[in-house]
Phi, psi and omega in degrees: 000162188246161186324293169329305185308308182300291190319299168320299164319311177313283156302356159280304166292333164305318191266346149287016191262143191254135209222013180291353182231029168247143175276191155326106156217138185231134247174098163267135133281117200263100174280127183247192184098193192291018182192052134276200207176195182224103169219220188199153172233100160272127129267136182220152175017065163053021169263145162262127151261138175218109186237135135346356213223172164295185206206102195259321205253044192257155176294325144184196195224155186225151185223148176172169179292169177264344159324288196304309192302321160321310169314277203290357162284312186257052151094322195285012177207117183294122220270343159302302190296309196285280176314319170317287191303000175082009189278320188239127181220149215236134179230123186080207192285118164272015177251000164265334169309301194301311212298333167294311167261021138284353172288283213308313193265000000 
């Protein structure tokens, strides 16, 4: 998938996400390979956000390819499994990184 594509998938699941019972979590995603990019997952007051953009004041940030990230949205990749293996590495509270990716998987 190429970053747009990803970006959209994304905000598609953010606006059917029941998101009423999470506090503040904000998440930049760093995508590398030949078509990443950068963007953010907020949640606030039960809203989901998906913006294009850094997060200077994010809980914390996560990096990995967009292949994995595809993976790891539809299940197919433990998101655990993926930080053991180096695949996925965590910038910041790595208990808001697990607490993300059970939103995510």
């Amino acid at each position: 998938m190429t970053f747009n594509e990803i970006l959209e998938t994304v905000r598609g699941k953010a606006a059917a996400a029941d998101a009423s019972n999470y506090g503040f979590l904000a998440v930049q995603v760093n995508l590398t390979g030949n078509d990443g990019g950068v963007f953010y997952i907020e949640i606030k007051d039960g809203r989901v956000s998906v913006e294009p953009y850094e997060y200077i004041d994010r809980s914390c940030g996560i990096t990995l390819s967009n292949d994995d990230f595809v993976k790891l949205m539809n299940g197919e990749l433990d998101a655990v499994k993926a930080f053991t293996l180096g695949r996925l590495k965590v910038d910041g509270d790595l208990g808001k990184a697990l607490e993300f990716s059970r939103i995510v998987g």
